[in-house]
mmCIF file of the C-alpha atoms, coordinates in Angstrom:
data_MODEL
# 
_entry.id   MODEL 
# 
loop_
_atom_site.group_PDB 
_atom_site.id 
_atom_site.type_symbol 
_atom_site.label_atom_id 
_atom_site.label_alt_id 
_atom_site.label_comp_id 
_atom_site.label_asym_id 
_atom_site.label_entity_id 
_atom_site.label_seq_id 
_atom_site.pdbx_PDB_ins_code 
_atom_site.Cartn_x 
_atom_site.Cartn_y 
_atom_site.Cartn_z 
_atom_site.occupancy 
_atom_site.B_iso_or_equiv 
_atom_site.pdbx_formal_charge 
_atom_site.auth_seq_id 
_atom_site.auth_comp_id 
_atom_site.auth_asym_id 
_atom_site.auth_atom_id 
_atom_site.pdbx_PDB_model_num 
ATOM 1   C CA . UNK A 1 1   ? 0.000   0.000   0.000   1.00 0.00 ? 1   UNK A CA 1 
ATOM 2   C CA . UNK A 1 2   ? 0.846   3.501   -0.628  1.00 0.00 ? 2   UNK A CA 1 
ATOM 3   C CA . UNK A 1 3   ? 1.377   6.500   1.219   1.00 0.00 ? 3   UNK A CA 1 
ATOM 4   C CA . UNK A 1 4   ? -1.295  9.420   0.751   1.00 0.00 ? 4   UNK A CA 1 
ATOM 5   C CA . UNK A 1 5   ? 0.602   12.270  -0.100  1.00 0.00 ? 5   UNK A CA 1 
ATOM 6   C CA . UNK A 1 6   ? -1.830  15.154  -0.656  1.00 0.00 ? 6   UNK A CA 1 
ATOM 7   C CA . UNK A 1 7   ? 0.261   18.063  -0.702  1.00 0.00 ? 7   UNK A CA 1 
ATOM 8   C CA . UNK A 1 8   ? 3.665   16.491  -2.585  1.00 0.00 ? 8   UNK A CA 1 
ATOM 9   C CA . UNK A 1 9   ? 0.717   14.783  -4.839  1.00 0.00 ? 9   UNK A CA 1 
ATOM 10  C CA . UNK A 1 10  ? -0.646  18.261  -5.621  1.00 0.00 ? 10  UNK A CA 1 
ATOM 11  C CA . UNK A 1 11  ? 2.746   19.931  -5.705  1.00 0.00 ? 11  UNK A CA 1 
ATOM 12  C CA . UNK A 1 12  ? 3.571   17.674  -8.797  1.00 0.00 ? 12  UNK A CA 1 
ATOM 13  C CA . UNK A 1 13  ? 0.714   17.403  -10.330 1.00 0.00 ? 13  UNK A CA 1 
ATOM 14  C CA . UNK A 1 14  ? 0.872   21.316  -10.751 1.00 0.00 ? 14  UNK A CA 1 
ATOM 15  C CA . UNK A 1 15  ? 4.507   20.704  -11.587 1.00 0.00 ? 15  UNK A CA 1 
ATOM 16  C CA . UNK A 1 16  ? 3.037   18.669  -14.582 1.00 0.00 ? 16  UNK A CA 1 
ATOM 17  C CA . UNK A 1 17  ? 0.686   20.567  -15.682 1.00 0.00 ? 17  UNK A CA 1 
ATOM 18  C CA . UNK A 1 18  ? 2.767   24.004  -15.792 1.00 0.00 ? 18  UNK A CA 1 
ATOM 19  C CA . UNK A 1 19  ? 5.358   22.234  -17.744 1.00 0.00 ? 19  UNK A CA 1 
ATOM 20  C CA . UNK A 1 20  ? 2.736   20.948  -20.262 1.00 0.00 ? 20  UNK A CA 1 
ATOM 21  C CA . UNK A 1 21  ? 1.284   24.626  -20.366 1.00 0.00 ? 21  UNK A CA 1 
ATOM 22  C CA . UNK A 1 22  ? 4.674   25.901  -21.301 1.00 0.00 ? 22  UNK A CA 1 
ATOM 23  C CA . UNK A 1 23  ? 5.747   23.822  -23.298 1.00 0.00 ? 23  UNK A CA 1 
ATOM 24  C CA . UNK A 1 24  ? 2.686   23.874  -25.368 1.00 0.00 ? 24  UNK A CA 1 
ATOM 25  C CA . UNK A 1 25  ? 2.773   28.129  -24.909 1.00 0.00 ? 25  UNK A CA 1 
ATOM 26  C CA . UNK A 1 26  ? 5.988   29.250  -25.311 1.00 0.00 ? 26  UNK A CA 1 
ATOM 27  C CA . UNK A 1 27  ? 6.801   26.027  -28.227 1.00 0.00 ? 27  UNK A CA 1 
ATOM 28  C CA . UNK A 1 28  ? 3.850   25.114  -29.877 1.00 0.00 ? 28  UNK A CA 1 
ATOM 29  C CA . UNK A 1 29  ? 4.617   21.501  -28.629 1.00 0.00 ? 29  UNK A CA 1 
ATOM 30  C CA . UNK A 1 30  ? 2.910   18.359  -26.519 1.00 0.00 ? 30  UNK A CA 1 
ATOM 31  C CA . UNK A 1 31  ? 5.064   17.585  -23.618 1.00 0.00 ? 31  UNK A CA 1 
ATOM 32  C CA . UNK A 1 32  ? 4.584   13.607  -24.364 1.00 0.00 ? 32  UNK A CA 1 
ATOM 33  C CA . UNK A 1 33  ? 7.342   12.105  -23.312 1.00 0.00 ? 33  UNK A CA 1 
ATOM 34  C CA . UNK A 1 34  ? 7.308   8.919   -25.844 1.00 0.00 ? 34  UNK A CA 1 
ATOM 35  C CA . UNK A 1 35  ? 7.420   11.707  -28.526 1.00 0.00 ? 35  UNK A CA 1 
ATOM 36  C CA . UNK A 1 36  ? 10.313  13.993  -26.826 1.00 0.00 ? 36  UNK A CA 1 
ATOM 37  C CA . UNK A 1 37  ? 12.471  10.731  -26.646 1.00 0.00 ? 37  UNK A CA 1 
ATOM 38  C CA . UNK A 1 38  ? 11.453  9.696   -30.339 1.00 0.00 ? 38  UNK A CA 1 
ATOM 39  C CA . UNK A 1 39  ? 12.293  12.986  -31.492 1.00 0.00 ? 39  UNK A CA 1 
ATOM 40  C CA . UNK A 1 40  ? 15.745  12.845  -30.398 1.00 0.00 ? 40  UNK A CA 1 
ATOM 41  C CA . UNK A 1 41  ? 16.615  8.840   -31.598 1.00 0.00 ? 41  UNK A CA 1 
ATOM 42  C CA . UNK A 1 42  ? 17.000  7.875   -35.132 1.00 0.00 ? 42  UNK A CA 1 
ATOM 43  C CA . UNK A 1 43  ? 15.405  7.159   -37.783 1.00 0.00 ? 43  UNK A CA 1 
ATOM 44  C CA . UNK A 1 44  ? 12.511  9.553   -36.172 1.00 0.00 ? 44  UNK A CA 1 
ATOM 45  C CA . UNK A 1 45  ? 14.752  12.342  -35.326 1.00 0.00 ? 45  UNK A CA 1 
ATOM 46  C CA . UNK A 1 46  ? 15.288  13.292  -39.204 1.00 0.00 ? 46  UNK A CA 1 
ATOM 47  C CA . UNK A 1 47  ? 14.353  17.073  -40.020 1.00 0.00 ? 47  UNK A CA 1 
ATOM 48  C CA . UNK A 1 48  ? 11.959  17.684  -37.405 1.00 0.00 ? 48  UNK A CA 1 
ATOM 49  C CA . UNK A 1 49  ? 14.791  17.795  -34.620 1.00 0.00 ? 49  UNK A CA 1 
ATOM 50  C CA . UNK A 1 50  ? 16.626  21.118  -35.822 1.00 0.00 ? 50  UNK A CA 1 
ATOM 51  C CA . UNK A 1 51  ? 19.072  22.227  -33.614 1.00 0.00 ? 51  UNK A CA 1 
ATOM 52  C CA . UNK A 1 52  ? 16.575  24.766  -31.506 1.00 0.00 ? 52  UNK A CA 1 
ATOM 53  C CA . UNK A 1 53  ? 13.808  21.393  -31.263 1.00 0.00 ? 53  UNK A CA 1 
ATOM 54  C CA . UNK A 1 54  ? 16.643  19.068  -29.697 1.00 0.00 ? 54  UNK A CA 1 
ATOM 55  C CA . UNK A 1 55  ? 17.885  21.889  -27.415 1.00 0.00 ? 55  UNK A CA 1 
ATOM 56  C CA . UNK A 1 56  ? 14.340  22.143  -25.937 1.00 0.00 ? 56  UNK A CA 1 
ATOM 57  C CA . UNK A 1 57  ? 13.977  18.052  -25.730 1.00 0.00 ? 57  UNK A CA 1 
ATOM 58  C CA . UNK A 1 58  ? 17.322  18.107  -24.550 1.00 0.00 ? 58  UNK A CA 1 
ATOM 59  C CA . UNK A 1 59  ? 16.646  20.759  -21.446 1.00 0.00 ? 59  UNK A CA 1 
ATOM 60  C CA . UNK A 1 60  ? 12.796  19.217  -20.491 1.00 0.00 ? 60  UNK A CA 1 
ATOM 61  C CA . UNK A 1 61  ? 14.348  15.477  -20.306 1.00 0.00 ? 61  UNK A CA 1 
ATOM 62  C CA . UNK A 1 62  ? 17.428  16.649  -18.047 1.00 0.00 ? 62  UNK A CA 1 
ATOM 63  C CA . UNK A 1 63  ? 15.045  18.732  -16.194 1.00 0.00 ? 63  UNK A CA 1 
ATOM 64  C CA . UNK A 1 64  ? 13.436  14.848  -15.252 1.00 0.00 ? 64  UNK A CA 1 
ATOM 65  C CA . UNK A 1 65  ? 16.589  13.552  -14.756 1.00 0.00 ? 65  UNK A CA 1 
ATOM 66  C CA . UNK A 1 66  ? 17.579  16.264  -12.083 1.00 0.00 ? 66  UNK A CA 1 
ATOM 67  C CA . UNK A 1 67  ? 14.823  16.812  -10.519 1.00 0.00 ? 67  UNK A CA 1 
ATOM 68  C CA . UNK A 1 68  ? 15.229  14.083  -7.595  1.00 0.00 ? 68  UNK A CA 1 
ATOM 69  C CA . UNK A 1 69  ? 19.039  15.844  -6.832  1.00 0.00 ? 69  UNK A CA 1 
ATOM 70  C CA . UNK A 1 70  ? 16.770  19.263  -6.645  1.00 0.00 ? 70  UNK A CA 1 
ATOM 71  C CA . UNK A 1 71  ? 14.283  17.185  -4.530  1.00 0.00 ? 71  UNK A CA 1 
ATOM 72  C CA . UNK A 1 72  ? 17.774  16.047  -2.063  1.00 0.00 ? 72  UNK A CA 1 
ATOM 73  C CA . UNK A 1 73  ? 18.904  19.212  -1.965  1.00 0.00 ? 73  UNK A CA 1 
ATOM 74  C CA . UNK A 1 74  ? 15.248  20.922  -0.622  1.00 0.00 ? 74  UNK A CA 1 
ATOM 75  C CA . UNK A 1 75  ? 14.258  18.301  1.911   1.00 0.00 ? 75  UNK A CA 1 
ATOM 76  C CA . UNK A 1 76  ? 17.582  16.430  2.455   1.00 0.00 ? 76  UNK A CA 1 
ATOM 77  C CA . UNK A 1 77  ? 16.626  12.966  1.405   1.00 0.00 ? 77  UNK A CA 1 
ATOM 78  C CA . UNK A 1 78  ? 15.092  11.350  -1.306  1.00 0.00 ? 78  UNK A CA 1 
ATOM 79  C CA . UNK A 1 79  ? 11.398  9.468   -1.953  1.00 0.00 ? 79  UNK A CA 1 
ATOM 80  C CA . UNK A 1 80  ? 11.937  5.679   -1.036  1.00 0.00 ? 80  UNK A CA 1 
ATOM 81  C CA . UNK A 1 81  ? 10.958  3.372   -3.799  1.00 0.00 ? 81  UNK A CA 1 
ATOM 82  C CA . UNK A 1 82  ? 9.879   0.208   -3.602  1.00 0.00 ? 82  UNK A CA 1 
ATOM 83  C CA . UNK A 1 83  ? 9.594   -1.794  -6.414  1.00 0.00 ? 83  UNK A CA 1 
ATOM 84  C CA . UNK A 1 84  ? 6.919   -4.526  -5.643  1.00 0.00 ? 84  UNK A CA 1 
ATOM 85  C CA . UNK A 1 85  ? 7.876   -6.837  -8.809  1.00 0.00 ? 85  UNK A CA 1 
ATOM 86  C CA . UNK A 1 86  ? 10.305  -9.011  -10.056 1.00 0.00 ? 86  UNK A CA 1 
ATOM 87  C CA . UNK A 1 87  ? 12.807  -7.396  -12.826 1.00 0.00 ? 87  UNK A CA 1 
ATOM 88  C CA . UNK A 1 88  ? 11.640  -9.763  -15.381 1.00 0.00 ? 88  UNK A CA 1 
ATOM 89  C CA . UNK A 1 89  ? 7.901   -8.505  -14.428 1.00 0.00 ? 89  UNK A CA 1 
ATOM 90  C CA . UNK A 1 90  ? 9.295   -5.370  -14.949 1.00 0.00 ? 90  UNK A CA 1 
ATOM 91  C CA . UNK A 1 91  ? 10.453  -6.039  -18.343 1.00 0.00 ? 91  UNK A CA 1 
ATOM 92  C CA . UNK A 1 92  ? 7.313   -7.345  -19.681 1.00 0.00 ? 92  UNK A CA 1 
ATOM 93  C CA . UNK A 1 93  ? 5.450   -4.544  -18.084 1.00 0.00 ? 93  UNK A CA 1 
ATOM 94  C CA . UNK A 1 94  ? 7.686   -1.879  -20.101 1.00 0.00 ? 94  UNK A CA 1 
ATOM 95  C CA . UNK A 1 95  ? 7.689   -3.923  -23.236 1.00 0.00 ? 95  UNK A CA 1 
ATOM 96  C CA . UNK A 1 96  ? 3.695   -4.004  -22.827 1.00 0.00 ? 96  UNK A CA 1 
ATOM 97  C CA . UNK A 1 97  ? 3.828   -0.386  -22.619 1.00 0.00 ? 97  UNK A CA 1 
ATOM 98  C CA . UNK A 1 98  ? 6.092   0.239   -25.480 1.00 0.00 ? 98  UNK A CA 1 
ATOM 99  C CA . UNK A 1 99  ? 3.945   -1.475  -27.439 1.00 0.00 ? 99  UNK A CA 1 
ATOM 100 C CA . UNK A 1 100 ? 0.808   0.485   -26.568 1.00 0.00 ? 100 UNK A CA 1 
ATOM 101 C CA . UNK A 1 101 ? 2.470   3.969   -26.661 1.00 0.00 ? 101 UNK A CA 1 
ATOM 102 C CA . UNK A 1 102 ? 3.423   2.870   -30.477 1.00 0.00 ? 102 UNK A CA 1 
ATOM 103 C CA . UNK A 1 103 ? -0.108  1.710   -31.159 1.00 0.00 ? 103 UNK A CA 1 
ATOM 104 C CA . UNK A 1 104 ? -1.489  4.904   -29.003 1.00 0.00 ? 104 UNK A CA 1 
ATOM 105 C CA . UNK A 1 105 ? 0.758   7.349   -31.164 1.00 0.00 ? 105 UNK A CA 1 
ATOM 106 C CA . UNK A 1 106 ? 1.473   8.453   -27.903 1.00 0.00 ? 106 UNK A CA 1 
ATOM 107 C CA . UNK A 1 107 ? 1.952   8.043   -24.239 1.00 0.00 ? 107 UNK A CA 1 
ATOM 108 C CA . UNK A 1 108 ? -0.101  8.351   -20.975 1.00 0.00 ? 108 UNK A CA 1 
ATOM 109 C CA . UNK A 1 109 ? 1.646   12.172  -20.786 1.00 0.00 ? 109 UNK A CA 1 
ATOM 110 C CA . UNK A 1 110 ? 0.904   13.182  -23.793 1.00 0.00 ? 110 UNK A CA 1 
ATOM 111 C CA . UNK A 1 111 ? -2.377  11.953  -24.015 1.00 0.00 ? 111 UNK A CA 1 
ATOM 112 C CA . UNK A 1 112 ? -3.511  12.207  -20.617 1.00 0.00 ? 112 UNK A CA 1 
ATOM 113 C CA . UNK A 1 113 ? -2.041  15.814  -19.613 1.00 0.00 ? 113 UNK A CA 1 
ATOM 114 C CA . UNK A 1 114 ? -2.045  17.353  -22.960 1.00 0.00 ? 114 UNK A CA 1 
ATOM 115 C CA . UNK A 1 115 ? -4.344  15.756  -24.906 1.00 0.00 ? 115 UNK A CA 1 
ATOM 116 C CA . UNK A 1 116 ? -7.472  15.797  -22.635 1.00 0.00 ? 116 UNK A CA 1 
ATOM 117 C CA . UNK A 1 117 ? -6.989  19.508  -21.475 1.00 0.00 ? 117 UNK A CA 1 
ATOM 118 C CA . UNK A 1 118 ? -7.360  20.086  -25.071 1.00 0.00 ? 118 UNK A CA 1 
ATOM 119 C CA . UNK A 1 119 ? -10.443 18.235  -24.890 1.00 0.00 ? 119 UNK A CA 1 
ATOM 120 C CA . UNK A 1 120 ? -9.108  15.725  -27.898 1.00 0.00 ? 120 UNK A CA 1 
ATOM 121 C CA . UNK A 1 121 ? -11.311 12.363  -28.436 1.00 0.00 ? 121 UNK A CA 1 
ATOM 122 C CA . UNK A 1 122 ? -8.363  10.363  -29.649 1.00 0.00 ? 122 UNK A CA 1 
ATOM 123 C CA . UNK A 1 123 ? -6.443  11.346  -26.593 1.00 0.00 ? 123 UNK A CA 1 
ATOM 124 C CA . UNK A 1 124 ? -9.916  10.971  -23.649 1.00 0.00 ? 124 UNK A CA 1 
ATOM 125 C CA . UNK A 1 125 ? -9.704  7.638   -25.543 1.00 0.00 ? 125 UNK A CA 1 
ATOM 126 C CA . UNK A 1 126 ? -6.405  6.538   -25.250 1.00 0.00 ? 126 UNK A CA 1 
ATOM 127 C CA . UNK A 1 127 ? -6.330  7.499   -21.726 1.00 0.00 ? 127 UNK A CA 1 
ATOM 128 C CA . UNK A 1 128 ? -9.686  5.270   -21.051 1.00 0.00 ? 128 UNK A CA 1 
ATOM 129 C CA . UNK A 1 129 ? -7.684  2.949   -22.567 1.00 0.00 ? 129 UNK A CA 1 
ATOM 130 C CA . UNK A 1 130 ? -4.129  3.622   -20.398 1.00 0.00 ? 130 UNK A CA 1 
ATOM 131 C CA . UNK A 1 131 ? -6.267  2.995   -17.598 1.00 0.00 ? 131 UNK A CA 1 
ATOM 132 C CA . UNK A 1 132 ? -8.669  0.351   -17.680 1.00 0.00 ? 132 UNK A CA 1 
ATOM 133 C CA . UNK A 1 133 ? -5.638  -1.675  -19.182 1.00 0.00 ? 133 UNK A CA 1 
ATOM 134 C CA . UNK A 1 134 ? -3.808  -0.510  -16.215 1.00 0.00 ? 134 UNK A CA 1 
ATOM 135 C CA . UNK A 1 135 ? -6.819  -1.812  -13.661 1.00 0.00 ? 135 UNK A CA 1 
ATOM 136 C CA . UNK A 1 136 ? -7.218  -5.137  -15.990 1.00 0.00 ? 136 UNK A CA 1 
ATOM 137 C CA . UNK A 1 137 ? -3.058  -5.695  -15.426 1.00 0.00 ? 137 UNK A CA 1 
ATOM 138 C CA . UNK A 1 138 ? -2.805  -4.846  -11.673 1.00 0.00 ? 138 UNK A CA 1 
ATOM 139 C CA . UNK A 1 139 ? -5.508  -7.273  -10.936 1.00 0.00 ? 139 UNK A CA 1 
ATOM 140 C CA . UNK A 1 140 ? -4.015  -9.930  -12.995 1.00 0.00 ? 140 UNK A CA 1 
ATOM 141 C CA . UNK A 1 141 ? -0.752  -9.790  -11.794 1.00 0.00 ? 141 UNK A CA 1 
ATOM 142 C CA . UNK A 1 142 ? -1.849  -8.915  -7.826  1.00 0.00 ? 142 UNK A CA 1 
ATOM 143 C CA . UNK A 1 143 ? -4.487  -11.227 -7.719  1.00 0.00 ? 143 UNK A CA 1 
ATOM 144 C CA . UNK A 1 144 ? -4.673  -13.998 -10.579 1.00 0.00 ? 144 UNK A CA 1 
ATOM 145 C CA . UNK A 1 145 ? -0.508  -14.509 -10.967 1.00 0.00 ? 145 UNK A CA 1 
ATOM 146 C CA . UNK A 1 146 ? 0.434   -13.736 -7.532  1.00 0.00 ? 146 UNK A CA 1 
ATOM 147 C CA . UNK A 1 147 ? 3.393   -11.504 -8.731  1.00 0.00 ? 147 UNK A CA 1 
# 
C-alpha cells in the first residue's frame, strides 16, 4: 500500500501541468514524453529535430533527470521506492507499454495531460484505454498470478 501524499501529490501534479502549459505556450509543442524521446533517436529524429527542437527536448528530459538531486537538496533525502515486482515482471510490463504507446501514437503524458486539457477524443480515448488496461493488469498480476 501507498502513502497518501496530498500536498507532494498536488505539488507535482501542478509541476506537470505548468510544464505541459509551457511547453505547449511558449513552443507550440505536446510535452509527451514517448514523442520527446522519439524525437531525439533515429530514424525519427530526421528534419523535425533542428538544432533549436533538440535543445528544448534536450533541457525538459534533463530537467526529469535532475529533478530528484533538486528534490535532495530541498528536503535532504530522497522518496523511497519500492519496487513490488520481479525485474523480469518489470520487463514485460515496459515492453507491454512500449507497445501500446506505439499503437497509441502516444503516451499516458501526452495523451492524458495534454491531450485531454485540449479536450481531444483520440487522446480521452487513449487514456480510457491507459487505464482500464492498467486496472485489468494490476488485478491480474496482484491477484490472478500472484506476482
Amino acid at each position: 500500500m501507498s502513502e497518501f501524499t496530498p500536498l507532494t501529490s498536488a505539488l507535482g501534479g501542478m509541476l506537470i501541468g505548468l510544464s505541459a502549459v509551457l511547453t505547449m505556450g511558449l513552443l507550440g509543442r505536446i510535452a509527451g514524453i514517448s514523442g520527446m524521446i522519439g524525437g531525439l533517436l533515429p530514424p525519427y529524429s530526421g528534419g523535425a529535430t533542428a538544432a533549436g527542437d533538440r535543445g528544448w527536448r534536450l533541457a525538459f528530459l534533463a530537467g526529469m533527470i535532475a529533478s530528484p538531486l533538486v528534490l535532495l537538496v530541498a528536503t535532504g533525502s530522497l522518496p523511497e521506492i519500492e519496487v513490488p515486482v520481479s525485474l523480469p515482471m518489470l520487463a514485460i510490463g515496459g515492453l507491454i507499454a512500449g507497445v501500446g504507446v506505439s499503437y497509441a501514437n502516444g503516451c499516458p503524458s501526452g495523451h492524458g495531460v495534454c491531450g485531454m486539457a485540449r479536450f481531444s477524443v483520440r487522446s480521452i480515448a487513449a487514456t480510457l484505454t491507459f487505464m482500464a488496461t492498467t486496472a485489468v493488469t494490476v488485478f491480474l498480476v496482484r491477484h490472478v498470478f500472484g506476482a
